[in-house]
PDB file of N, CA, C and O in Angstrom:
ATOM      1  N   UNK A   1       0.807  -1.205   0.000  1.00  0.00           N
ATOM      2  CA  UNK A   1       0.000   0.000   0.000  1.00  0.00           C
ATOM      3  C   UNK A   1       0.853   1.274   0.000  1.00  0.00           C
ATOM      4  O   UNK A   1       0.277   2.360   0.069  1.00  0.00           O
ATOM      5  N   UNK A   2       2.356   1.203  -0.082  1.00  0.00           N
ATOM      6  CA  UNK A   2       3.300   2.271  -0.155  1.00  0.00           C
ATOM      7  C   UNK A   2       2.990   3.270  -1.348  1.00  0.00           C
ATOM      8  O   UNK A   2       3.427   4.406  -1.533  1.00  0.00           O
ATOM      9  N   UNK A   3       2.145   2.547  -2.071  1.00  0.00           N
ATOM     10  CA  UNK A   3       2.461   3.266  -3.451  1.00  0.00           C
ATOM     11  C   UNK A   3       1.038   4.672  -3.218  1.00  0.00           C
ATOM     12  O   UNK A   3       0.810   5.671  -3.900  1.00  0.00           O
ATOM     13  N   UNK A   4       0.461   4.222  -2.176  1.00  0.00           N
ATOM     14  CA  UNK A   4      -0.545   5.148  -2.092  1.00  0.00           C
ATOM     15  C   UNK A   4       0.338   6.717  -1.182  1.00  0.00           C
ATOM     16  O   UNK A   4      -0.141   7.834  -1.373  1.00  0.00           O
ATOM     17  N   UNK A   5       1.197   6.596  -0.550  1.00  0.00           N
ATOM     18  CA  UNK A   5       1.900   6.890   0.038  1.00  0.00           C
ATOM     19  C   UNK A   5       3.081   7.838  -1.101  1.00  0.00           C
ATOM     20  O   UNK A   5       2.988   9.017  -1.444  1.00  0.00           O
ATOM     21  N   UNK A   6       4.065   6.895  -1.452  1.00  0.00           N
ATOM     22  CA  UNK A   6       4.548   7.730  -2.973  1.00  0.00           C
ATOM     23  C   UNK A   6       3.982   8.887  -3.874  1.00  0.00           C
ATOM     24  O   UNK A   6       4.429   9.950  -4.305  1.00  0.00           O
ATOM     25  N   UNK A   7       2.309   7.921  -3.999  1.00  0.00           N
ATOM     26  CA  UNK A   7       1.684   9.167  -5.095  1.00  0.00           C
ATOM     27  C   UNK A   7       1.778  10.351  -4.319  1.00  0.00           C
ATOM     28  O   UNK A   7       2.552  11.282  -4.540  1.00  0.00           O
ATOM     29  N   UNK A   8       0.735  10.245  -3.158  1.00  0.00           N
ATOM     30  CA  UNK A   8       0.816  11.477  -2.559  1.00  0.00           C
ATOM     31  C   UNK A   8       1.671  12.156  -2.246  1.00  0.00           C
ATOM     32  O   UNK A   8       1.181  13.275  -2.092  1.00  0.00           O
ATOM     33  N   UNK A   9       2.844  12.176  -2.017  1.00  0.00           N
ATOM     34  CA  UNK A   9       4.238  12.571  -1.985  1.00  0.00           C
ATOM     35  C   UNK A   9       4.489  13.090  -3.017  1.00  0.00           C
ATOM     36  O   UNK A   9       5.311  13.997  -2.883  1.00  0.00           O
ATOM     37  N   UNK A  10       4.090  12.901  -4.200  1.00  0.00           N
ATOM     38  CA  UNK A  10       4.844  12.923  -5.694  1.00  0.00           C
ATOM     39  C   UNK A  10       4.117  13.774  -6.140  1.00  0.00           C
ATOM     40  O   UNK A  10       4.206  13.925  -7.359  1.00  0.00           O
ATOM     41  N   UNK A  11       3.028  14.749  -5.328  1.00  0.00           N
ATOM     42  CA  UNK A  11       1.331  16.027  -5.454  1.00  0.00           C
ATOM     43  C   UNK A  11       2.045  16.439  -4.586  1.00  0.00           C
ATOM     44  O   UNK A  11       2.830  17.000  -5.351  1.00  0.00           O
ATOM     45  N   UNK A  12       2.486  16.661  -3.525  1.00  0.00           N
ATOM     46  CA  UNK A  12       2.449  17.546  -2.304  1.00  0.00           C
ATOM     47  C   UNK A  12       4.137  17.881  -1.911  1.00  0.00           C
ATOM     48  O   UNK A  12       4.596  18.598  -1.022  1.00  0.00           O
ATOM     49  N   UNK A  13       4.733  17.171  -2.809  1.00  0.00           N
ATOM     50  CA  UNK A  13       6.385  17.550  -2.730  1.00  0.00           C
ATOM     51  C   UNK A  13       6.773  18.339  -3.895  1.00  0.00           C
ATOM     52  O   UNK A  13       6.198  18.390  -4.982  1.00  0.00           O
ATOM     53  N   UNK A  14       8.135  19.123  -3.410  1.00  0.00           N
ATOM     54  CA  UNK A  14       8.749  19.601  -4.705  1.00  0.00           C
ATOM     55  C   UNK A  14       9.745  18.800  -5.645  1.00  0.00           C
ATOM     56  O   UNK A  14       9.952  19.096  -6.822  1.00  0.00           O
ATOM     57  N   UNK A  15      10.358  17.702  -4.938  1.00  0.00           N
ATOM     58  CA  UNK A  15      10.749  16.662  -5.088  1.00  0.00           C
ATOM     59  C   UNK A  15      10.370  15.758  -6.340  1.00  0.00           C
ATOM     60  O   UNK A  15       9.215  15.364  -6.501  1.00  0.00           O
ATOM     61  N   UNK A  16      11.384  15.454  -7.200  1.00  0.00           N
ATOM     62  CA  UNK A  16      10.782  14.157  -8.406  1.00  0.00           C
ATOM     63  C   UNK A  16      11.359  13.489  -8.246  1.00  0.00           C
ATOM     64  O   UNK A  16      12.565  13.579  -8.017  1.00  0.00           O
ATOM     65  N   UNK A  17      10.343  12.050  -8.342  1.00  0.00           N
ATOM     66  CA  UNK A  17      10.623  10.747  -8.426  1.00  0.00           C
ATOM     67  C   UNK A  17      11.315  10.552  -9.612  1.00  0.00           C
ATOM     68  O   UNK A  17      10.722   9.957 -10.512  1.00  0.00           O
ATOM     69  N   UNK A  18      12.592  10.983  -9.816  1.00  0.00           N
ATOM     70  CA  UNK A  18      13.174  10.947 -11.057  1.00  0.00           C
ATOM     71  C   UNK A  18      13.958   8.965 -10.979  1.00  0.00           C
ATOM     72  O   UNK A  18      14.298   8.268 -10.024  1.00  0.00           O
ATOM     73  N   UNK A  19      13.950   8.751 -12.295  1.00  0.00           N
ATOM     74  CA  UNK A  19      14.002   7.149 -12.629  1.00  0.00           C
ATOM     75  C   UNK A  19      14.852   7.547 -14.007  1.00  0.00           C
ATOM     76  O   UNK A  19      14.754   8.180 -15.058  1.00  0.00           O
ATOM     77  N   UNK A  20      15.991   6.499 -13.031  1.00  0.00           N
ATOM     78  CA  UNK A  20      17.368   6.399 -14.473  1.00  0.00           C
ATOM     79  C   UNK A  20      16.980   5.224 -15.239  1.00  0.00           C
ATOM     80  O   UNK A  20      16.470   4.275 -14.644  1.00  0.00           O
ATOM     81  N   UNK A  21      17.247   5.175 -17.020  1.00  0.00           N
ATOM     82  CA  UNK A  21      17.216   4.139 -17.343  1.00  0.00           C
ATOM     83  C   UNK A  21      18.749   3.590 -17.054  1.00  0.00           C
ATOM     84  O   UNK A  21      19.808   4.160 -16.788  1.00  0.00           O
ATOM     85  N   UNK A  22      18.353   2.176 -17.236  1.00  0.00           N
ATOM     86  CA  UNK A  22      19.649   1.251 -17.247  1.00  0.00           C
ATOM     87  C   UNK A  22      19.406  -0.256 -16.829  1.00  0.00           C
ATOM     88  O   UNK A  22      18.635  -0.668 -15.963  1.00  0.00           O
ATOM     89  N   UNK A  23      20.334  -1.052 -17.736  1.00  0.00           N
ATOM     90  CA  UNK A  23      19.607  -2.184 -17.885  1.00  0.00           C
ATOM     91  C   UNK A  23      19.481  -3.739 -17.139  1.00  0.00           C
ATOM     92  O   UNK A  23      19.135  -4.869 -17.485  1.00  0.00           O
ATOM     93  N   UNK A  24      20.076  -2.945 -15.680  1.00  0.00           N
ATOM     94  CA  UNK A  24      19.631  -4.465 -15.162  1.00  0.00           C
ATOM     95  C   UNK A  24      20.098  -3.320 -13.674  1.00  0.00           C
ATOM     96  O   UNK A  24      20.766  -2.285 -13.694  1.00  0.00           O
ATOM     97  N   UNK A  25      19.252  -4.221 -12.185  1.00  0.00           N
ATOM     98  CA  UNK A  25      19.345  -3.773 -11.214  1.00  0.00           C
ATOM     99  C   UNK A  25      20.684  -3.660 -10.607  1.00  0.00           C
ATOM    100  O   UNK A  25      21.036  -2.872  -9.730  1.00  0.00           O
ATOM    101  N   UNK A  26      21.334  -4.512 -11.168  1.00  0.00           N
ATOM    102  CA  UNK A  26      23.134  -4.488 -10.199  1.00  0.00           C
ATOM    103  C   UNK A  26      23.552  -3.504 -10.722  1.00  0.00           C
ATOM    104  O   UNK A  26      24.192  -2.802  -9.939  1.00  0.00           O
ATOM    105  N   UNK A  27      23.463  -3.055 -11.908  1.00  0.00           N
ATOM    106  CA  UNK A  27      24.407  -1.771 -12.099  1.00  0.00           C
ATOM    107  C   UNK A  27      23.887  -0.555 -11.487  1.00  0.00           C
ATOM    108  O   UNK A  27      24.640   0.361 -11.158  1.00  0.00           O
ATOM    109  N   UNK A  28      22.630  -0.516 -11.324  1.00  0.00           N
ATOM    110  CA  UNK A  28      22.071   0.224 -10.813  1.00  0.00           C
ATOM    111  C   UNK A  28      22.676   0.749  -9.235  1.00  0.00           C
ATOM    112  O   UNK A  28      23.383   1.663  -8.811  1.00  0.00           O
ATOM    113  N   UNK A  29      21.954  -0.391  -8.698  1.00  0.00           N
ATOM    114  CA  UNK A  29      22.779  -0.859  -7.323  1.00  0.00           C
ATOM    115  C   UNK A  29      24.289   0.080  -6.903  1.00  0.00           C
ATOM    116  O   UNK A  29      24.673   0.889  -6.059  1.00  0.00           O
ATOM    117  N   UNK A  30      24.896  -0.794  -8.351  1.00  0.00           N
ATOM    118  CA  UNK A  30      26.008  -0.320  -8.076  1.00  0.00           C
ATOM    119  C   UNK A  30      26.461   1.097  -8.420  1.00  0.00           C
ATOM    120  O   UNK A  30      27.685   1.209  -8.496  1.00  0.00           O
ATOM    121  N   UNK A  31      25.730   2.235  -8.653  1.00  0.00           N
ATOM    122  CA  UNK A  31      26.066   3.157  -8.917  1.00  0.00           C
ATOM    123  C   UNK A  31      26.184   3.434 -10.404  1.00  0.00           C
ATOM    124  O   UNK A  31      26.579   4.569 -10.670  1.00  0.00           O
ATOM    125  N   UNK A  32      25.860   2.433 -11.683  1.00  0.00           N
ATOM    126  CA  UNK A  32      26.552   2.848 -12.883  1.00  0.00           C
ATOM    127  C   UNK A  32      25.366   3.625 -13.558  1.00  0.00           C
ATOM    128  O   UNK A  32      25.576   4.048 -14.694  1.00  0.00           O
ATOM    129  N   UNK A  33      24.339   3.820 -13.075  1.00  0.00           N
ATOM    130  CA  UNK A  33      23.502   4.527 -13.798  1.00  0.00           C
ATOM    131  C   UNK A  33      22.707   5.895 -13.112  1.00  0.00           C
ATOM    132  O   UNK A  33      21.513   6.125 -12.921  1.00  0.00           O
ATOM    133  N   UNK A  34      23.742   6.552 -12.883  1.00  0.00           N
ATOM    134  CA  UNK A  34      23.191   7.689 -12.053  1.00  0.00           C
ATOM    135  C   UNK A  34      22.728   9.199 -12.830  1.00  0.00           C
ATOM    136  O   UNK A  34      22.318  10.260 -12.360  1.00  0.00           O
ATOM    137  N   UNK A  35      23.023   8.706 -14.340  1.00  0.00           N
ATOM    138  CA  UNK A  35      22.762  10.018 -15.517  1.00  0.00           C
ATOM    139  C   UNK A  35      21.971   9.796 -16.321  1.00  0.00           C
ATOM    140  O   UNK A  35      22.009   8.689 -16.858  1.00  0.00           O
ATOM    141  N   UNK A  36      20.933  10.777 -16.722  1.00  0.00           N
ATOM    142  CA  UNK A  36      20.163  10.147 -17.325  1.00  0.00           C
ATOM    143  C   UNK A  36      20.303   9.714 -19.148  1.00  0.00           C
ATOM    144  O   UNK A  36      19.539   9.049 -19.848  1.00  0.00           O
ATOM    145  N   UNK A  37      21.314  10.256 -19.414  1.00  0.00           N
ATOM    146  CA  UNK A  37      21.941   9.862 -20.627  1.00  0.00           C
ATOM    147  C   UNK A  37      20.586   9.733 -21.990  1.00  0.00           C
ATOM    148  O   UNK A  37      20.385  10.711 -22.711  1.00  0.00           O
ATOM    149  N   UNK A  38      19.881   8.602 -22.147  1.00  0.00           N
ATOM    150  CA  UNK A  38      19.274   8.751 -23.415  1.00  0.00           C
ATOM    151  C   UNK A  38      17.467   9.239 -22.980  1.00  0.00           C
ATOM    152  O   UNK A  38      16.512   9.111 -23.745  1.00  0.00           O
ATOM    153  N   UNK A  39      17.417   9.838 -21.453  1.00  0.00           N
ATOM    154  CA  UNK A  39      16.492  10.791 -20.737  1.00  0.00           C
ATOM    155  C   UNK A  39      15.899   9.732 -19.886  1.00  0.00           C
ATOM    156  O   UNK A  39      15.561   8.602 -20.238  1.00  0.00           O
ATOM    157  N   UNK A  40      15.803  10.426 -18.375  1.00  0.00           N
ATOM    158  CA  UNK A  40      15.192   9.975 -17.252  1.00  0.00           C
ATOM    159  C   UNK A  40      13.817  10.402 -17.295  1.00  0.00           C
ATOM    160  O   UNK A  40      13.400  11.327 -17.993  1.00  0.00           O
ATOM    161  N   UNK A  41      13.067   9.623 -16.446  1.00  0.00           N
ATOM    162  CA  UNK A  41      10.877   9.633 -16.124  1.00  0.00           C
ATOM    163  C   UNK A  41      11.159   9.901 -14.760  1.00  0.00           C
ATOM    164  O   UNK A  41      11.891   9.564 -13.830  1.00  0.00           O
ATOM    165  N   UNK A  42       9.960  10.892 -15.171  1.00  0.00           N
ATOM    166  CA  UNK A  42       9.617  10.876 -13.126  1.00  0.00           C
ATOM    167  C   UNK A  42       8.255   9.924 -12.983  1.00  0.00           C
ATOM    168  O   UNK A  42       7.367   9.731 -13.813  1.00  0.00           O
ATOM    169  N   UNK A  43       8.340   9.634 -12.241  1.00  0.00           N
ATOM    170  CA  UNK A  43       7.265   8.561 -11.151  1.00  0.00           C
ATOM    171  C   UNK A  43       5.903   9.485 -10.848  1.00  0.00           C
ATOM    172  O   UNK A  43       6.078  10.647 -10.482  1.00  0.00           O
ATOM    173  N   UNK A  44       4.704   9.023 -10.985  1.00  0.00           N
ATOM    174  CA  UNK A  44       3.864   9.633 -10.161  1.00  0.00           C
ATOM    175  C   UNK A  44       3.220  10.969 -10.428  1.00  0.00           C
ATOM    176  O   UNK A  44       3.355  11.339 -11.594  1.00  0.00           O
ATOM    177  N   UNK A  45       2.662  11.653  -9.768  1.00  0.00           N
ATOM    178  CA  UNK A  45       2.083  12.919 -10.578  1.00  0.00           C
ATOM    179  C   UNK A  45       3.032  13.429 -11.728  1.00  0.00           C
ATOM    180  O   UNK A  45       2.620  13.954 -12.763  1.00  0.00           O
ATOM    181  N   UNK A  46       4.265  13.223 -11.437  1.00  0.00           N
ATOM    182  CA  UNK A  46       5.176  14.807 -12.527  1.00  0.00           C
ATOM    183  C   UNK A  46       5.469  13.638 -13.592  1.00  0.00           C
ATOM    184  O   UNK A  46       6.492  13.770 -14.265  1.00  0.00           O
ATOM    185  N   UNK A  47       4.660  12.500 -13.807  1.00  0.00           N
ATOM    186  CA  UNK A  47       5.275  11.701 -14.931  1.00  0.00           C
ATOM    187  C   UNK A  47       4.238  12.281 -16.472  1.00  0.00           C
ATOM    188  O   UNK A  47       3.067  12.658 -16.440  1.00  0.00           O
ATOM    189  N   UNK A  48       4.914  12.204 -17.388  1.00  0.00           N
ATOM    190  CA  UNK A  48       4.583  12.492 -18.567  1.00  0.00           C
ATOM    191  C   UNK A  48       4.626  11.459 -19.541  1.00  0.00           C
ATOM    192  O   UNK A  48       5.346  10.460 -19.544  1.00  0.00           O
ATOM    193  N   UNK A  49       3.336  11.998 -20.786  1.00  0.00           N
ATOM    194  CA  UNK A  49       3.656  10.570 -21.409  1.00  0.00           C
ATOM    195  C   UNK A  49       4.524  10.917 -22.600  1.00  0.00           C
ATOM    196  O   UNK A  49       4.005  10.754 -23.704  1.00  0.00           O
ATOM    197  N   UNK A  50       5.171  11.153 -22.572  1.00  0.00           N
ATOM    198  CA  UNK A  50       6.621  11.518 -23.446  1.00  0.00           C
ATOM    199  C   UNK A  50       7.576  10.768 -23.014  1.00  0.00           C
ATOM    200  O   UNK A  50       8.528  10.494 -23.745  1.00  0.00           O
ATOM    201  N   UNK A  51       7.495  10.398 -21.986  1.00  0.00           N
ATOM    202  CA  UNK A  51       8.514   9.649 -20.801  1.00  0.00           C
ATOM    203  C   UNK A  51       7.965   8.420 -20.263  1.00  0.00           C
ATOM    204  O   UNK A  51       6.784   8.551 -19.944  1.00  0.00           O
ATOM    205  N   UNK A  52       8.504   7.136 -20.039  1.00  0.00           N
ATOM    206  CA  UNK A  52       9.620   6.477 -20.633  1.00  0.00           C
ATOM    207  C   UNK A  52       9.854   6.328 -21.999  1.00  0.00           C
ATOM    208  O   UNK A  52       9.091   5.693 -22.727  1.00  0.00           O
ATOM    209  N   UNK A  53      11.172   7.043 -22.498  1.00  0.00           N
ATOM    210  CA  UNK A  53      11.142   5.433 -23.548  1.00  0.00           C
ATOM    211  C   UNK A  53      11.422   4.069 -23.295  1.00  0.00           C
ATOM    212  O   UNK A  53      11.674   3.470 -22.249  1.00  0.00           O
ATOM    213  N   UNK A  54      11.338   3.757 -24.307  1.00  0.00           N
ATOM    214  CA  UNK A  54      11.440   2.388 -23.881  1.00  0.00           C
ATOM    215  C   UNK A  54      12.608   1.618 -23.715  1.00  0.00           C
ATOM    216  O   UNK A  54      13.604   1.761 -24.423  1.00  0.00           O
ATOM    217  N   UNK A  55      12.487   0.617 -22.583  1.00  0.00           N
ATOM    218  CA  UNK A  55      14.056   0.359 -21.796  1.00  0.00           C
ATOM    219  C   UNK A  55      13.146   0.292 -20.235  1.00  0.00           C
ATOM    220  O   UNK A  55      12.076   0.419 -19.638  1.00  0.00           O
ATOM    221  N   UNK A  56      14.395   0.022 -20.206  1.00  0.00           N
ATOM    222  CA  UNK A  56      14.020  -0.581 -18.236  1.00  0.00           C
ATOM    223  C   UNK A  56      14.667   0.936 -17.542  1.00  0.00           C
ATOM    224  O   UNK A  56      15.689   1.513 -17.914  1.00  0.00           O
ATOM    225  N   UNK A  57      13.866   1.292 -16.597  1.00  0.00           N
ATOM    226  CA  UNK A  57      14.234   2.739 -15.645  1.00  0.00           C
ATOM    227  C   UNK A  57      14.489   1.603 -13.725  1.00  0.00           C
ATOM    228  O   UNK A  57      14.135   0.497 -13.318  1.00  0.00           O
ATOM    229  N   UNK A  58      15.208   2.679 -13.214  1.00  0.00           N
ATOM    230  CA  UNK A  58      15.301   2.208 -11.968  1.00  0.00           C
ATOM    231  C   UNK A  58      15.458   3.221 -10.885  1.00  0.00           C
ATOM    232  O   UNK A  58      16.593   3.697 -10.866  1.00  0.00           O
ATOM    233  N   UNK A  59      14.641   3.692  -9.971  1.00  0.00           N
ATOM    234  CA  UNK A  59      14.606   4.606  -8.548  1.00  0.00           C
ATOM    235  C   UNK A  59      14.927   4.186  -7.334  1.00  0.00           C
ATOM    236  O   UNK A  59      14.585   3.062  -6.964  1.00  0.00           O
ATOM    237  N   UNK A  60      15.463   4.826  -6.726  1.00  0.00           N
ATOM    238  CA  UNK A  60      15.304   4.714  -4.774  1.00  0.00           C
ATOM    239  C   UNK A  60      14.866   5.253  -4.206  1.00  0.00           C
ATOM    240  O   UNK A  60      15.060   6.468  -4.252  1.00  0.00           O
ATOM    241  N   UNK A  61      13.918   4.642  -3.228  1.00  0.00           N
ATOM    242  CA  UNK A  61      12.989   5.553  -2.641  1.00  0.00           C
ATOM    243  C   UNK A  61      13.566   5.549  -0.903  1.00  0.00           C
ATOM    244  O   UNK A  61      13.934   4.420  -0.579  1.00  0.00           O
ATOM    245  N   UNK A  62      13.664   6.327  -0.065  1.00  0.00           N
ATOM    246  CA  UNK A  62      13.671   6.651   1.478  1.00  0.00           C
ATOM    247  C   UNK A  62      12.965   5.311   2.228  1.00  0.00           C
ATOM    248  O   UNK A  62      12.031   4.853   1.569  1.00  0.00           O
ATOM    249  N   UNK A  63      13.165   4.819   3.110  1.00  0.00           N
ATOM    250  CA  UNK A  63      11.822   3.562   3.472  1.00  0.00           C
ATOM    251  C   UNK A  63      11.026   4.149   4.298  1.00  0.00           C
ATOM    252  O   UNK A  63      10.267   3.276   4.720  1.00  0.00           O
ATOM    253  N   UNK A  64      10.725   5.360   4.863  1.00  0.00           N
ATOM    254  CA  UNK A  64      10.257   6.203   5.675  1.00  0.00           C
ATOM    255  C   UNK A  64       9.683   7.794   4.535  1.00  0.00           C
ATOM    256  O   UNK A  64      10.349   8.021   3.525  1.00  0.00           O
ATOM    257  N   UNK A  65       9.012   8.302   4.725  1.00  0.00           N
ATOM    258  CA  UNK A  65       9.106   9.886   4.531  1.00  0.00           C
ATOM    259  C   UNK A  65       9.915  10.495   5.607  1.00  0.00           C
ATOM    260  O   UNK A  65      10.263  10.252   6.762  1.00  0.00           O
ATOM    261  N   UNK A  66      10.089  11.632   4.461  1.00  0.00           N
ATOM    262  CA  UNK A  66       9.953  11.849   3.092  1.00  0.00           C
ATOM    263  C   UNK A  66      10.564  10.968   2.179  1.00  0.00           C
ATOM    264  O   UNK A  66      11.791  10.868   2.170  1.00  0.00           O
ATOM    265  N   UNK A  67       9.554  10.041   1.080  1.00  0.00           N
ATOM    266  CA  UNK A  67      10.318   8.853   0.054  1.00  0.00           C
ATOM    267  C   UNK A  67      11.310   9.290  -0.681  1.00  0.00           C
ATOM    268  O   UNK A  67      12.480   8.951  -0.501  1.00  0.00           O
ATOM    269  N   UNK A  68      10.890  10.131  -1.627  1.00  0.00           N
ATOM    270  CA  UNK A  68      11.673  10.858  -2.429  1.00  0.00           C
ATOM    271  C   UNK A  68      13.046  11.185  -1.999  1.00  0.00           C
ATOM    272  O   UNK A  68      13.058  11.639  -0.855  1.00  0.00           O
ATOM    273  N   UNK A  69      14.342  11.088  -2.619  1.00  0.00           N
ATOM    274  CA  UNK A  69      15.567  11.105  -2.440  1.00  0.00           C
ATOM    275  C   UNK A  69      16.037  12.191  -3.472  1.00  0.00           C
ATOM    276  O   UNK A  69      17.106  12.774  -3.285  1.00  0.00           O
ATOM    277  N   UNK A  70      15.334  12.437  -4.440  1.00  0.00           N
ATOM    278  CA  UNK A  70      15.562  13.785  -5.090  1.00  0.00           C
ATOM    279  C   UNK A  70      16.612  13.701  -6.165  1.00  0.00           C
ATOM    280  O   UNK A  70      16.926  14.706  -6.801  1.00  0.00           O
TER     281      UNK A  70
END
């Protein structure tokens, strides 16, 4: 039910759920995809449909609020 939690966060923050693409979670993990290079999506209200292309995206969220890590 977090995600009810996120949305609202993602209306009432200045904060974007910004989401790197890149193509598998370990690199992620590991730091290799921290730019958004061929363009990052935000999550949640500020998402557009111009955004994703297509490809795998990956975020981190706080496990507490404020989620958003910015």
């Amino acid at each position: 039910m977090r995600v009810l939690d996120l949305f609202t966060e993602s209306i009432n923050s200045n904060c974007h759920f910004q989401a790197h693409p890149c193509s598998n979670r370990s690199d992620f993990n590991d730091g290799r995809c921290n730019t958004c290079g061929t363009g990052c999506a935000n999550m949640g209200y500020n998402s557009t449909s111009q955004h994703p292309r297509s490809g795998t995206y990956y975020l981190s969220t706080n496990g507490q609020s404020p989620y958003c890590k910015g």
